[in-house]
C-alpha positions in Angstrom: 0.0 0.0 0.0 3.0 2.2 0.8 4.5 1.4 -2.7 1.3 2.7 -4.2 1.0 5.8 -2.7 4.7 6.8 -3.5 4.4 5.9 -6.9 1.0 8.4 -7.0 3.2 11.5 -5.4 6.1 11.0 -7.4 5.1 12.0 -10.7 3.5 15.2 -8.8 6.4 16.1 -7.3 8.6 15.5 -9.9 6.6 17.7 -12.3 6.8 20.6 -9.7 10.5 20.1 -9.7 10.6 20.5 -13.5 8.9 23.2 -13.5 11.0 25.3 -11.2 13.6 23.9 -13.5 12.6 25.0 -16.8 10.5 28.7 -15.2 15.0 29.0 -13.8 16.2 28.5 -17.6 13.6 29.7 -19.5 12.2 32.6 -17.4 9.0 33.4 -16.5 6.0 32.5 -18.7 7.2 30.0 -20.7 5.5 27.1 -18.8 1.7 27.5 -18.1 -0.5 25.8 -15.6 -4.4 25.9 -16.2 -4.9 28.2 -13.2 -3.1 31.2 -14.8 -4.8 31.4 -17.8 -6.9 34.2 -18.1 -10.1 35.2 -20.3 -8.7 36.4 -23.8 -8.4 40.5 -23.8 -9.4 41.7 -27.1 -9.9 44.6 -28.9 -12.8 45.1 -31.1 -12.5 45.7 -34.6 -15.5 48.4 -35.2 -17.7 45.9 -37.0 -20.2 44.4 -34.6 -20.6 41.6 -37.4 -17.0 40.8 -37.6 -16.7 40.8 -33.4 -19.7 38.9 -33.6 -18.5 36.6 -36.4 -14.5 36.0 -34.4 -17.1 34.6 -31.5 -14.6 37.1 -28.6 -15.3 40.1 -29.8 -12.7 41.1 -31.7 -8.4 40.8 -32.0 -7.3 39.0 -29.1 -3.9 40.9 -27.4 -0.8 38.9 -27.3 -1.3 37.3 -30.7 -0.4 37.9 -34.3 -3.4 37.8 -36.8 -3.9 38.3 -40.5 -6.5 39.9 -42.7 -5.9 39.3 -46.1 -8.3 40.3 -49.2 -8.2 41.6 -52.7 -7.0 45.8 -53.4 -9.2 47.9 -52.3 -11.9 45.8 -50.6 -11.6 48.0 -47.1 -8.3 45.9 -45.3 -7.2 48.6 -44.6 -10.0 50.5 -43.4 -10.4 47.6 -40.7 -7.1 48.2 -39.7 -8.2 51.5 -38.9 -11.3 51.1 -37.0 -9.7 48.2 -34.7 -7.2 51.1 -33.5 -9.5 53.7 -33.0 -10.8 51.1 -31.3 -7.7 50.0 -29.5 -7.4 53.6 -28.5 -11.1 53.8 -26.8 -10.6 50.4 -25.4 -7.0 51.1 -23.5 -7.0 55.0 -23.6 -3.6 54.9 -21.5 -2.0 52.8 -24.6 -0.8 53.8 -28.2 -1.3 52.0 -31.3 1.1 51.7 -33.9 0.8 51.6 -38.2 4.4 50.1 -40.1 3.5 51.0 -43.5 5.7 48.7 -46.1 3.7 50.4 -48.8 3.7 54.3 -47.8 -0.2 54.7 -49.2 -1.3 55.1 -45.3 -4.2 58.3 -45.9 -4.5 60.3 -42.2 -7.3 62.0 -43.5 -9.5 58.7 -43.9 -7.6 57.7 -40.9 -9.3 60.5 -38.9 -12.1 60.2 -40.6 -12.9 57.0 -39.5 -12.3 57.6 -35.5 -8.5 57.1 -35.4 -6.2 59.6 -33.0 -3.6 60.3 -35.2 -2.0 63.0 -32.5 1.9 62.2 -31.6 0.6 60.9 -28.4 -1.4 58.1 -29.0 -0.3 57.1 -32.7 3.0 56.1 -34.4 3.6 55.9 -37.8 6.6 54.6 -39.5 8.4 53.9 -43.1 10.6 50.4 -43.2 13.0 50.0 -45.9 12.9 45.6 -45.1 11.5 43.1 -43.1 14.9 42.8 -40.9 13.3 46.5 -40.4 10.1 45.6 -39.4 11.1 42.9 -36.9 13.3 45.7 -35.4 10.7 48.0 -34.9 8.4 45.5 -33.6 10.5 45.1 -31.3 11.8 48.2 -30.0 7.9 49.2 -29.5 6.6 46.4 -27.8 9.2 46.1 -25.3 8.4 50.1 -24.5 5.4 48.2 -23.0 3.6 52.0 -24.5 1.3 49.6 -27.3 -2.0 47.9 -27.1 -1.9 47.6 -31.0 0.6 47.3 -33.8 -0.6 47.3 -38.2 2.0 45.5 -40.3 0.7 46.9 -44.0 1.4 44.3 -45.5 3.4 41.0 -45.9 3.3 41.5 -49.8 5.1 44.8 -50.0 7.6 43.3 -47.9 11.3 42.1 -49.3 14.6 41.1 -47.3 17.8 44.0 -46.8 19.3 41.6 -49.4 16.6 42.1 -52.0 16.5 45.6 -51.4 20.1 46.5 -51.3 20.7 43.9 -54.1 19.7 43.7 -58.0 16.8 41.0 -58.7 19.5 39.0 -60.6 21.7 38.7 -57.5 19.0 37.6 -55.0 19.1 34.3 -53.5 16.2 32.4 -54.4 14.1 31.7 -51.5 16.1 34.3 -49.1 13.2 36.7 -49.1 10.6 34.2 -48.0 13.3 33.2 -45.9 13.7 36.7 -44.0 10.1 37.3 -43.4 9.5 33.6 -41.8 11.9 34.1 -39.4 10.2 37.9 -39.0 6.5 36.5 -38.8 8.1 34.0 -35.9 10.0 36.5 -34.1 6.9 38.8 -34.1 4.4 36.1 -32.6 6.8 35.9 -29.5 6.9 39.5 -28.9 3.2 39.7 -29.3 3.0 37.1 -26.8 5.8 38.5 -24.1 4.3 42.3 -24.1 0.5 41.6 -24.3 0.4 43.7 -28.0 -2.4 42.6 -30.8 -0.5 42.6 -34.0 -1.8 42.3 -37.5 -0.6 41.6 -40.7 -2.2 42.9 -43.7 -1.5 40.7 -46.9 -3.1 40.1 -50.1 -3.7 37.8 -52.6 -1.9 37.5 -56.0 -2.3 35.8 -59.0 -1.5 32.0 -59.5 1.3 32.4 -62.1 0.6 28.4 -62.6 -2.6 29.4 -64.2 -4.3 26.5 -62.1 -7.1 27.2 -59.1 -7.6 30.5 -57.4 -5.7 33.4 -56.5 -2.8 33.1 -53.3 -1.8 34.6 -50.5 1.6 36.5 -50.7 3.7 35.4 -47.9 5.2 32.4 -46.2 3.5 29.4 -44.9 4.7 30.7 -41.4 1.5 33.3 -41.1 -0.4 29.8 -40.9 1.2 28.4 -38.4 1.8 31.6 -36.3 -1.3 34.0 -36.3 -4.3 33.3 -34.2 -6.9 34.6 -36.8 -7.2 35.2 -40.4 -10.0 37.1 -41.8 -10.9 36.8 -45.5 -12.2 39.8 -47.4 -14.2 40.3 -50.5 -16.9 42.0 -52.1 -20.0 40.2 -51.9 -21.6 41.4 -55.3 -24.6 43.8 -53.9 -24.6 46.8 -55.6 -22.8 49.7 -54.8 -24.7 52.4 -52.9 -25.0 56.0 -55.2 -26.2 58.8 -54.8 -26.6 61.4 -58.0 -28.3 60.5 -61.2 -27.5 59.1 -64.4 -23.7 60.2 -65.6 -23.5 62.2 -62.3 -23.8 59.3 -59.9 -21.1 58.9 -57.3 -20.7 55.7 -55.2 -20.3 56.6 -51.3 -20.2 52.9 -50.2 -19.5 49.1 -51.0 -20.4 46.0 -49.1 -17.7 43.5 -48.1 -17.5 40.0 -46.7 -15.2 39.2 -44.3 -14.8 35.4 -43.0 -12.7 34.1 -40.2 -11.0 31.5 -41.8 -8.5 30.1 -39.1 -9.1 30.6 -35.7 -7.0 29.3 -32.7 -10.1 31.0 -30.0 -13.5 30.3 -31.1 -15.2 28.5 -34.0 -14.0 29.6 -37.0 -15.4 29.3 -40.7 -17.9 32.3 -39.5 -19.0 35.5 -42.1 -19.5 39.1 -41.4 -21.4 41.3 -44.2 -21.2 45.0 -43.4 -20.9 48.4 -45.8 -18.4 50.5 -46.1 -19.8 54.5 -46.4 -16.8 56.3 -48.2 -19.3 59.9 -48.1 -21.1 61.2 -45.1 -24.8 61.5 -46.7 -28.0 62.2 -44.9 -29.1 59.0 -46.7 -26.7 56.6 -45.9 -25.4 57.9 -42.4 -21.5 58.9 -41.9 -18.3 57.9 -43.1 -17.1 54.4 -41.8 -18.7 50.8 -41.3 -22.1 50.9 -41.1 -22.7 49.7 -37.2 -26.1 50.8 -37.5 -27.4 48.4 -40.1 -25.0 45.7 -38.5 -27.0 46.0 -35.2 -30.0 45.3 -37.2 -28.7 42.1 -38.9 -26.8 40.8 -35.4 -30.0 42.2 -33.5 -31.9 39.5 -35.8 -29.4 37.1 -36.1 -29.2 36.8 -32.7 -32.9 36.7 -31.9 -31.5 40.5 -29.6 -35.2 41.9 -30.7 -38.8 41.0 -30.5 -40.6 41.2 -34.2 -44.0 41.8 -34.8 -44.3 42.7 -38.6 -42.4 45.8 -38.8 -42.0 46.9 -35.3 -38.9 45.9 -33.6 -39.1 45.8 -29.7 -35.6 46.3 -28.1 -33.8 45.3 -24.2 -34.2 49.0 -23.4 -37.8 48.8 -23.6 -38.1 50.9 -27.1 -40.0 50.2 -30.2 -39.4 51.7 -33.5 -41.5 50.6 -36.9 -39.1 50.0 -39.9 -35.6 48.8 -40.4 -34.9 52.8 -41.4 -36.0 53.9 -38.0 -34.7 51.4 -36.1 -31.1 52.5 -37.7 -31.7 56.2 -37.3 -32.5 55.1 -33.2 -29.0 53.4 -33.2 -27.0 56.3 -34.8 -29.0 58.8 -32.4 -28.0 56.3 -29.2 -24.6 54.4 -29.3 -25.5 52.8 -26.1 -28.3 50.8 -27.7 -25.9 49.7 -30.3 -23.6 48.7 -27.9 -26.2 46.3 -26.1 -27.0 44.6 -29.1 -23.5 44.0 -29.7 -22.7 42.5 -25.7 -26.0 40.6 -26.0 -25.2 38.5 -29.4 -21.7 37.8 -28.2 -22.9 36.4 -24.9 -24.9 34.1 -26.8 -21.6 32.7 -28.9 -19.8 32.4 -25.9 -20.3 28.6 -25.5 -18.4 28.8 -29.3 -15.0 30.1 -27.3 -11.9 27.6 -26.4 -9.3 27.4 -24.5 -5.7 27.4 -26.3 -2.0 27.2 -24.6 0.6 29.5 -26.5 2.9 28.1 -28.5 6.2 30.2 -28.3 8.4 30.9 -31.5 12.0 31.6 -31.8 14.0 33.5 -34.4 15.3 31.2 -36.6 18.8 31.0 -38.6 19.1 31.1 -42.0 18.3 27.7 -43.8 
């Protein structure tokens, strides 16, 4: 009986001694017991479909994520309105934007919610991705960040590339350069509690066979936590003029979380883009309004009786036009709506241990 019971504390033991062991080499953080780990943080990403569709509400901090899509389908405008939203989340935080492709527009930028005043915003040029590692770093170990915009992984080359003539590049070095960078950036993420995202897109299949691909190495796979999909969904634009005088002032897109390491993925998000503040179509920015309608539906947030929608504060409005009007006019409605569809995905949420990534040698 004695035998037995010593063979039952042993392993116990043991594994607290290893512990200590590897916390003593490794430092702190690197081994996780089930006790420590927390509900995710996340940072919305101003579409209450999108939060809704990533089942947590939005970027989770401390991991890398990717939103790839087609030029000009609004990546970048998401960008955007997750760090305004960064910014109204964590108010004693900055947020950063590493522009590979120097097109970054302030004036959208502003447009759309974002601070773009020295103090709470950072904006920087990169000449390679040995560059953009080194930034990375140098911001997230300020500990000043709650979010940091890569822009993007397909305007990105290697210092060799770029000091170099095509002809004397090393095939595969480029690729090489921004593996180890993507792997580098997804412990830093981790270490100083940042939300980093990588914008990419997709480019044309020079085999001529199957769709489009993403630029990049197969390392974003392995080492982001999301990846949302954009693309136009085919509704027509929204205009406003008539015949040759017609101007569009917005676009609906379709974003799909793709891979997710948090929650259920393979979920879609439809949402406009207003490029115009109109009296018709409401002001610049996603369209939260007619999102709170869908998720309000979706959800089963509102009770229907024909056209009259009966809300949680007690209101009633007749019309999908009014009830959107009553959401522009009271943010706070909106906002319940949103908390109220997400509490009912929750059960869609996992548990995941970090992985931890290394920088890598050259191959």
């Amino acid at each position: 009986m004695a035998d037995k019971k010593s063979s039952i504390l042993k392993p116990a033991s043991s594994l607290k001694a290893l512990r200590e062991q590897m916390t003593k080499t490794y430092g702190d953080g690197r081994v996780t017991r089930r006790d420590s780990v927390k509900d995710y943080e996340v940072i919305p990403t101003g579409s209450m479909s999108l939060d809704h569709a990533m089942r947590v509400g939005g970027w989770v901090r401390g991991r890398t994520h990717e939103i790839i899509g087609v030029e000009g389908v609004g990546k970048t405008t998401v960008t955007i309105t997750s760090m305004a939203s960064a910014q109204r989340t964590f108010p004693n935080e900055a947020v950063g934007y590493i522009d590979m492709e120097q097109s970054f527009d302030f004036a959208w930028a502003e447009a759309n919610g974002l601070d773009t005043s020295d103090e709470r915003f950072i904006h920087m040029f990169p000449d390679n991705s040995e560059q953009v590692s080194d930034m990375l770093r140098q911001m997230c170990q300020t500990g000043l960040f709650s979010m940091l915009v890569v822009d993007s992984i397909g305007g990105m080359e290697s210092k060799q590339a770029f000091e170099k003539g095509a002809e004397e590049a090393v095939m595969g070095r480029n690729a090489q350069a921004i593996t180890r960078m993507v792997k580098h950036v997804a412990t830093l993420a981790r270490q100083y509690n940042v939300a980093i995202i990588f914008v990419n897109q997709y480019r044309a299949n020079l085999s001529g066979m199957g769709n489009d691909v993403s630029a990049g190495p197969k390392a974003l796979r392995y080492n982001t936590t999301m990846k949302v999909e954009m693309r136009r969904t085919g509704e027509p634009t929204l205009k406003i003029g008539s015949g040759e005088n017609q101007e569009e002032v917005g676009r609906q897109v379709r974003a799909k979380v793709t891979r997710s390491k948090v929650a259920a993925q393979g979920k879609q998000a439809e949402f406009w883009i207003i490029n115009q503040n109109t009296e018709e179509y409401g002001p610049i920015g996603i369209d939260q309004a007619d999102e709170a309608v869908m998720i309000g539906d979706l959800a089963g947030v509102f009770g229907r009786r024909g056209s009259w929608y009966d809300l949680p504060d007690g209101s009633k409005h007749n019309g999908k036009d009014n009830l959107k009007a009553y959401f522009r006019a009271n943010p706070g409605a909106m906002e319940e709506v949103r908390t109220i569809a997400l509490r009912a995905v929750a059960d869609e949420v996992t548990d995941e241990v970090d992985t931890t990534f290394e920088p890598e040698d050259d191959a």
